[in-house]
C-alpha distance (Angstrom), angle and dihedral (degrees) to the residues before:
residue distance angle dihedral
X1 . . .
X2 3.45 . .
X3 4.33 125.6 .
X4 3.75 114.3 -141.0
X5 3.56 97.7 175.3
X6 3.77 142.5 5.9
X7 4.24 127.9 -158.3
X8 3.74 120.4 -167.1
X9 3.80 124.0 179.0
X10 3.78 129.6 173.8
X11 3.78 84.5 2.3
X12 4.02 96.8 142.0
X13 4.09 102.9 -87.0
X14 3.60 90.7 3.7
X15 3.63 99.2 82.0
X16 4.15 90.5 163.1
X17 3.59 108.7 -17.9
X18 3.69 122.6 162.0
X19 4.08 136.4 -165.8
X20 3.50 125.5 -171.1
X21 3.79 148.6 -179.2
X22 4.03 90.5 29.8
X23 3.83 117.9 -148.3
X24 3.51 122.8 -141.0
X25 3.79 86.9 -105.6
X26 3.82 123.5 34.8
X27 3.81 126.1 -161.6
X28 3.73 114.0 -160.1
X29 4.16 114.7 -153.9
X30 3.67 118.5 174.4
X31 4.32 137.5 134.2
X32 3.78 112.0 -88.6
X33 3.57 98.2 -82.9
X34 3.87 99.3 33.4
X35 3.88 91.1 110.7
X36 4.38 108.5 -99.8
X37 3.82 81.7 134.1
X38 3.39 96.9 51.0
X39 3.98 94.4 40.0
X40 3.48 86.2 64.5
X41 3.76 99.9 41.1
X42 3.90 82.2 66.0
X43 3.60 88.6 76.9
X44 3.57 94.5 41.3
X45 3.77 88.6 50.5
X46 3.89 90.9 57.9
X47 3.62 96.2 43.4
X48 3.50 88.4 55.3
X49 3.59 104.1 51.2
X50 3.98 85.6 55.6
X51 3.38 102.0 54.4
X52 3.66 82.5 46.3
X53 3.15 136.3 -9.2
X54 4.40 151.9 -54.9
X55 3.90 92.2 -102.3
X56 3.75 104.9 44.1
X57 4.02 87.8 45.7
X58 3.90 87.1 57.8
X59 3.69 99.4 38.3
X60 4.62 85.3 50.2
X61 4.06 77.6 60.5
X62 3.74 95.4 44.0
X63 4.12 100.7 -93.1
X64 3.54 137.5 -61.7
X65 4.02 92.6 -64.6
X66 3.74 88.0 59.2
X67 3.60 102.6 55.8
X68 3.53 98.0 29.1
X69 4.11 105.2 101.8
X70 3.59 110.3 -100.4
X71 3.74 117.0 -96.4
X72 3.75 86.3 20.7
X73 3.47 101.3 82.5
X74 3.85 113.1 148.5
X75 3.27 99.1 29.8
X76 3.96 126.0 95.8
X77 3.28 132.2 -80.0
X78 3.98 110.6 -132.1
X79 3.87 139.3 -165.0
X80 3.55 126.0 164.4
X81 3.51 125.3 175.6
X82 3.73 134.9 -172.1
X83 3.46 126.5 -148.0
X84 3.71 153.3 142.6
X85 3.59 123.0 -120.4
X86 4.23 91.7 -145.0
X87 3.89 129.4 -11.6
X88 3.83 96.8 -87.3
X89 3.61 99.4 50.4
X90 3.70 133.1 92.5
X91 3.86 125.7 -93.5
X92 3.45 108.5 -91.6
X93 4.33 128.1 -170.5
X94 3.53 130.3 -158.5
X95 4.11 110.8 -170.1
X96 4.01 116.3 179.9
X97 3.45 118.3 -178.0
X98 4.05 116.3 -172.2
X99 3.86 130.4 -169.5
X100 3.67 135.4 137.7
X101 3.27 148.3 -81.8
X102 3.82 127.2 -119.8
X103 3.76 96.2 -95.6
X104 4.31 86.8 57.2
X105 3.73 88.8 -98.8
X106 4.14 110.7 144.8
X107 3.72 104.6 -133.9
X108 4.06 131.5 158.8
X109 3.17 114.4 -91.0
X110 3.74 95.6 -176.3
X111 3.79 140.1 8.2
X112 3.86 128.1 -179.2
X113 3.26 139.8 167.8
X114 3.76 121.1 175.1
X115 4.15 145.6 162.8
X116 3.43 115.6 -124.1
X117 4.10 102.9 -133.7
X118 4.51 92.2 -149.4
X119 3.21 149.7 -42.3
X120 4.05 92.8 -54.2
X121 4.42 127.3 33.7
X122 3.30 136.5 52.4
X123 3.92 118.5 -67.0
X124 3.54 129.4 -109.9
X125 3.71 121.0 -110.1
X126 3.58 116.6 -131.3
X127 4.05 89.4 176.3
X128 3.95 131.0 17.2
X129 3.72 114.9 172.0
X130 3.87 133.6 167.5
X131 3.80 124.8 178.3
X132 3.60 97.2 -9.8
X133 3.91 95.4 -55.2
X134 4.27 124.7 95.5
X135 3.99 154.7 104.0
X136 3.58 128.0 -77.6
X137 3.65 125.3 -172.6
X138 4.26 105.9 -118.1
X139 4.01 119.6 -144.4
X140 3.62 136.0 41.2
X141 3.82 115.4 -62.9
X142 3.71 112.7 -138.3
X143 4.45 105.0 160.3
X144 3.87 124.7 1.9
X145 3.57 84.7 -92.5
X146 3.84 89.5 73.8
X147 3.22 89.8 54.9
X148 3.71 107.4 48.4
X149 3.79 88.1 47.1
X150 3.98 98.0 44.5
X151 3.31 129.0 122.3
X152 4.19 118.3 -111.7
X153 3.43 118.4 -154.4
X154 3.91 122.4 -165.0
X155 3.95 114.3 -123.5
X156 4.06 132.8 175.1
X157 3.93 122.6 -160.6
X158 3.17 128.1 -120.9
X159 3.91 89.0 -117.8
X160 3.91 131.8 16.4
X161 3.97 89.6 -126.9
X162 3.96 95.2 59.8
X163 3.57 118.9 106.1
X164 4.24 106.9 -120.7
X165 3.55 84.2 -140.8
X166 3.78 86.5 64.2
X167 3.62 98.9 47.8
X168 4.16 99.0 42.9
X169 3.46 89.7 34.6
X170 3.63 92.5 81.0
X171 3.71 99.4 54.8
X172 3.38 130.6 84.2
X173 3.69 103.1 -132.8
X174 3.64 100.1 68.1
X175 4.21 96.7 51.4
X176 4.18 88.2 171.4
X177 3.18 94.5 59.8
X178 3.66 91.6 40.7
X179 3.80 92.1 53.2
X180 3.75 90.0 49.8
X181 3.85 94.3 50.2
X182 3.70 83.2 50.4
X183 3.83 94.5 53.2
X184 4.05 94.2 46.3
X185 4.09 88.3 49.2
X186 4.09 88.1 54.2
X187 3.86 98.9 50.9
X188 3.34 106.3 109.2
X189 3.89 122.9 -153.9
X190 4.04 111.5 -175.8
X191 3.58 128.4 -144.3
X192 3.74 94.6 172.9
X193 3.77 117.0 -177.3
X194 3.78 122.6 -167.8
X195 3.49 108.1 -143.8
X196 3.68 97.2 53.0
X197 3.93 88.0 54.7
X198 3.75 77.9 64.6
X199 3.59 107.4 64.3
X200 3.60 132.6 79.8
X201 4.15 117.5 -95.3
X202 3.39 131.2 -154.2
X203 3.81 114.9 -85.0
X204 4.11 94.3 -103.7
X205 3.39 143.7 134.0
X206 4.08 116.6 -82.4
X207 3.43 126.2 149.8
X208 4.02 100.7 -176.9
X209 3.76 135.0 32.0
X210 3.98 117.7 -97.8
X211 3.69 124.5 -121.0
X212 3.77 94.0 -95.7
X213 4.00 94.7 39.6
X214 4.18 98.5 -115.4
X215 3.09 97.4 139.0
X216 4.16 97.8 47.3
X217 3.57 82.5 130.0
X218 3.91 104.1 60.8
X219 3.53 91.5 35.4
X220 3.91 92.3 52.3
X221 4.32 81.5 49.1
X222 3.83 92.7 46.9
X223 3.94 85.7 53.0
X224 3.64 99.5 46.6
X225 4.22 95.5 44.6
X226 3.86 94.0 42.0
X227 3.78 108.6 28.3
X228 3.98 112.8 29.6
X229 3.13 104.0 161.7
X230 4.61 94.1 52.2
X231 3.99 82.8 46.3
X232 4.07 83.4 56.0
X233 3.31 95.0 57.1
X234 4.12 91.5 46.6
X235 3.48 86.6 62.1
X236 3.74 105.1 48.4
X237 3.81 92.4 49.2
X238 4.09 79.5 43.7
X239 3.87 83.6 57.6
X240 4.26 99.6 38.9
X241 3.81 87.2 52.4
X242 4.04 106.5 36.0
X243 3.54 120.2 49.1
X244 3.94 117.5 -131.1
X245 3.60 92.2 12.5
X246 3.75 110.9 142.1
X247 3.55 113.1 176.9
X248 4.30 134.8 -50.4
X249 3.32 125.1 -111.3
X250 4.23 124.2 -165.2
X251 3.97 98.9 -163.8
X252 3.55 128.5 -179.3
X253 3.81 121.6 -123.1
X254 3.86 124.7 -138.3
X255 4.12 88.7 -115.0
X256 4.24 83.3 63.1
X257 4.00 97.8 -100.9
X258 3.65 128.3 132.5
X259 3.73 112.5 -130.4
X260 4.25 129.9 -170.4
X261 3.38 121.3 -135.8
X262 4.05 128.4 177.9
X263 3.87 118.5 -151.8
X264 3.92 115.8 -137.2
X265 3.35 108.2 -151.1
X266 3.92 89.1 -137.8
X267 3.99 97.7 60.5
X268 3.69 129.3 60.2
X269 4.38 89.2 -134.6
X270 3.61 123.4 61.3
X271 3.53 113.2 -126.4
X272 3.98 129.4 -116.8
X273 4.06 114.8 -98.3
X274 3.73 81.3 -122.2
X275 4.07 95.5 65.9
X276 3.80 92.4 48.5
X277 3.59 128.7 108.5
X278 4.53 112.1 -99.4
X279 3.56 83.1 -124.1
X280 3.70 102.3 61.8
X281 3.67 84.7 44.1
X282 3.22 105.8 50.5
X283 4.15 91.6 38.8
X284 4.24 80.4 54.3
X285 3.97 88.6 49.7
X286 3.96 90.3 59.7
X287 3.53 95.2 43.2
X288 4.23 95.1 54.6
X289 3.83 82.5 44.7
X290 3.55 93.0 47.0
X291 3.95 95.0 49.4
X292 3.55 99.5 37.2
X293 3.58 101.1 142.3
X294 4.02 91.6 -135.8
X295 3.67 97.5 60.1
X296 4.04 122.0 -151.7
X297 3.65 116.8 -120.4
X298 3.64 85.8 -136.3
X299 3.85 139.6 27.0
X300 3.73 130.8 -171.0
X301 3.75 112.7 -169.7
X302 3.92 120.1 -176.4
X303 4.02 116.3 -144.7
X304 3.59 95.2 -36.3
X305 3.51 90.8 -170.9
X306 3.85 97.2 75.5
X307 4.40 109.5 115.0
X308 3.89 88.1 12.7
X309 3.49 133.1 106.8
X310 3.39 128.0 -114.7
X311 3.55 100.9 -118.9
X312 4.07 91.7 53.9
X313 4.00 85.8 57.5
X314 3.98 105.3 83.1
X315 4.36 88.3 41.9
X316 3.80 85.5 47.8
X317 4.07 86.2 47.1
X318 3.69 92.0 48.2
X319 3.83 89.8 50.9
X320 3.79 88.1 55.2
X321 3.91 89.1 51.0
X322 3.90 94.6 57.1
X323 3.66 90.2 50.4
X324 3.61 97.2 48.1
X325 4.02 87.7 58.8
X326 3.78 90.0 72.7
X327 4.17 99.4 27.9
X328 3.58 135.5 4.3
X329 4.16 132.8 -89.5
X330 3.46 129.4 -166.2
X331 3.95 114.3 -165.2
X332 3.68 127.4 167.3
X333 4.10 111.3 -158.9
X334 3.97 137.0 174.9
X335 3.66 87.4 -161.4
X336 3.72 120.1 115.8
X337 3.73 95.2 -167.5
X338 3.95 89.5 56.8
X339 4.48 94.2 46.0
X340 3.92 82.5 49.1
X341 4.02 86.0 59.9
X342 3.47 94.1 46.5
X343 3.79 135.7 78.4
X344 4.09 125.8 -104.0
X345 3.76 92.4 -120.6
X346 3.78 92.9 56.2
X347 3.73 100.2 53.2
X348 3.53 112.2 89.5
X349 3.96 129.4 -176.2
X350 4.20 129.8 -138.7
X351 3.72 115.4 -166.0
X352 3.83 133.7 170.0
X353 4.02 122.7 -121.4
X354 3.95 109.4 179.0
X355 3.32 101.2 -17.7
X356 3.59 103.3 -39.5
X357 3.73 142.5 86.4
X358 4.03 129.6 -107.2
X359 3.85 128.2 -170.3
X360 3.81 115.9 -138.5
X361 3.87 127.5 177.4
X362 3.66 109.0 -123.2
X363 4.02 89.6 -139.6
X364 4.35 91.1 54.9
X365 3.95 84.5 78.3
X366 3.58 115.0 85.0
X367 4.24 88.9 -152.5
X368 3.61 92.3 54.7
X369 3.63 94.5 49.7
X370 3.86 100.4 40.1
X371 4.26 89.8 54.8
X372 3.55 90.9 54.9
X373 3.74 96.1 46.9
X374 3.75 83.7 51.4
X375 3.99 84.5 58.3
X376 3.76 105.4 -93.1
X377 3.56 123.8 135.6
X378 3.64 137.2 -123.3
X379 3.52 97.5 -124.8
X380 4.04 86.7 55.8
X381 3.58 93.6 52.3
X382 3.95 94.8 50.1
X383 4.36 88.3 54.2
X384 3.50 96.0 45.2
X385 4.25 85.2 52.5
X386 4.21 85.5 -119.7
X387 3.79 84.1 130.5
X388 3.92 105.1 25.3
X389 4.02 85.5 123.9
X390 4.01 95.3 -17.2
C-alpha cells in the first residue's frame, strides 16, 4: 500500500491541513507543539475505530470535545486519505467524517470509499455510508468495467458509531473493502518504551513486536526459531553499531517466562536485558521491527533518536530508507544527524499560523532547495531555523 495524500480537518491543531505527493519515506520536523504527535495519532485514531469502534476511539483521546479543534466544536472531524493498494492499481480514497448526534453520542456521519476511473470524472464509489446505513458495491473488482457493472447491495450496521469498513470488511463479497480493512489493521504506530522491553514475558506465542515493545523478548524468540537467517543479520548490525556486543539470546525460564540477555564479548555470562544500556535496547527494538519477516504496510516512528547516539542516527536512517522501498514510514525527528541521512523530498515541515497547524514540503521552497543544491545539508538548515516551518 502506498499513501499519496492525507486530509485532516477539525483534527485538534490541524484545523485543515493537507499533505500531498507522499514519498515512500516521510520525515516529520516541526516545534514542540506543532502537531508530529498528533499527525501520527491520526493513524492511530483510525486503527482504533476498526478494531472497535467511533466512540471508544474518541473517549481513548478524552471524547469528542477533546479532539475536536478548538473553536470548532460541532462540526466534523475529517480525514481522507488517498492511496493505492499496489503500484498498478487505481487511486483509491477513503474520507470519514465523525460528529455526534443530538444526545452527545459520536456517530459517522459519512463514510466513502471510492476508485477514481482516470485522470478526469468523478470516481466510483465502492462504499457510501452515513449513520450506520449505505451501499456497497458486492464482488471482486478487477477493471472499471467491474465496477460500473457491479452489483450494490444496501446494508445497515448494527450501530451508527461502527466503521462500515469494519462491518463489510469481514465478508467475502466485498474483497476491496476487505483489502482495505486489512491495510488499516497492519499500520503500525509505535509507542515503544524501554523499560518494558526489559522485563520478562510470559512464555507465549508472538510473532511481531507490540506498539510499546513488551514483548521484545518473544518477538526476538519468534525471529530466531522461525527466521535464522533475518535474526543473523540483527545481530551483525547489533555488532557494527555496539561495541562488545556478542550475540542476544531470548531464553526461557523454568517459571515459563521469556527473558533477554546480551552477550559481551569480554565476559564469559551474558548479561540480563535489564543491566543494558536504553540505547542498545531501543537500537535492538528497531532492528526486530525492522526485520520482521511479515512486514507492515505502514510504520509511524516517533523521534527515534531518543537514548541513541548520534553517530548510530544516519545507519539507523539508512535502515529506514531500505524499508521504505517496499512499504511506507513515517518518522518525525529533531535530529540533525538523522535529516542529513535522509533525502530533500522526504523531509516535510508543520508550522502553526493562528492557532493552528500547516504541513509544508521542505522541497516547495525555492531557498530550501537552492542551499542544498549549493551543498548544504538538511540537518544544517533545520539548526540554523532555515527550515523550522520552511
Amino acid at each position: 500500500m502506498k499513501i499519496e495524500a492525507v486530509s485532516i480537518r477539525n483534527y485538534r491543531v490541524f484545523q485543515d491541513a493537507q499533505a500531498k505527493d507522499l514519498p515512500g519515506l516521510m520525515v516529520i520536523l516541526g516545534k514542540n507543539g506543532s502537531g508530529k504527535t498528533t499527525f501520527f495519532d491520526v493513524f492511530g485514531f483510525l486503527h482504533d475505530c476498526l478494531l472497535d469502534n467511533v466512540s471508544r476511539a474518541l473517549a481513548k483521546r478524552g471524547g469528542y470535545q477533546e479532539v475536536v479543534s478548538r473553536e470548532h466544536c460541532g462540526e466534523d472531524i475529517s480525514i481522507e486519505i488517498k492511496f493505492r493498494i499496489s503500484t498498478n492499481e487505481p487511486l483509491m480514497t477513503y474520507r470519514l467524517s465523525v460528529g455526534t448526534d443530538k444526545t452527545g453520542k459520536a456517530v459517522v456521519n459519512r463514510e466513502i470509499l471510492q476508485m477514481r476511473r482516470g485522470k478526469s470524472g468523478s470516481p466510483w464509489k465502492i462504499l457510501d455510508f452515513s449513520c450506520g446505513q449505505g451501499e456497497a458495491v458486492e464482488g471482486e473488482l478487477k477493471s472499471y468495467d467491474d465496477l460500473r457493472q457491479a452489483t450494490r447491495r444496501n446494508q445497515k450496521l448494527e450501530s451508527p458509531d461502527i466503521l462500515a469498513i469494519k462491518g463489510l470488511g469481514q465478508f467475502k463479497d466485498f474483497p476491496s473493502v476487505v483489502a482495505f480493512r486489512k491495510l488499516v489493521e497492519d499500520w503500525y504506530v509505535s509507542d515503544f518504551r524501554t523499560d518494558a522491553a526489559r522485563e520478562r514475558y510470559d512464555s507465549d506465542h508472538s510473532e511481531h513486536l507490540t506498539r510499546t515493545g513488551n514483548n521484545l523478548a518473544c518477538a526476538t524468540k519468534f525471529i530466531r526459531d522461525n527466521c535464522p537467517e533475518l535474526f543473523d543479520k540483527i545481530i551483525e548490525k547489533m555488532r557494527q553499531h555496539i561495541p562488545g556486543i556478542g550475540t542476544v539470546e531470548a531464553a526461557e525460564t523454568q517459571d515459563g517466562y521469556i527473558v533477554l540477555r546480551f552477550q559481551d564479548g569480554g565476559f564469559r555470562n551474558p548479561f540480563s536485558a535489564k543491566y543494558v544500556s536504553d540505547g542498545t535496547i531501543r537500537l535492538f527494538m528497531y532492528l526486530v521491527l525492522l526485520y520482521d519477516p511479515q512486514r507492515h504496510a505502514l510504520l509511524c516512528v516517533e523521534e527515534p533518536e531518543n537514548q541513541l547516539y548520534p553517530e548510530l542516527l544516519p545507519e539507523l536512517a539508512e535502515e529506514f530508507l531500505n524499508y521504505s522501498i517496499d512499504e511506507q514510514v513515517f518518522v518525525s525527528t529533531h535530529s540533525p544527524e538523522f535529516l542529513n541521512a535522509v533525502p530533500l523530498d522526504s523531509i516535510y515541515c508543520l508550522e502553526k499560523i493562528n492557532g493552528y497547524t500547516v504541513i509544508k514540503r521542505a522541497r516547495d521552497n525555492s531557498t530550501v532547495k537552492s542551499l542544498i543544491e549549493d551543498g548544504d545539508l538538511p540537518g544544517y538548515l533545520w539548526r540554523q531555523r532555515i527550515l523550522a516551518g520552511v
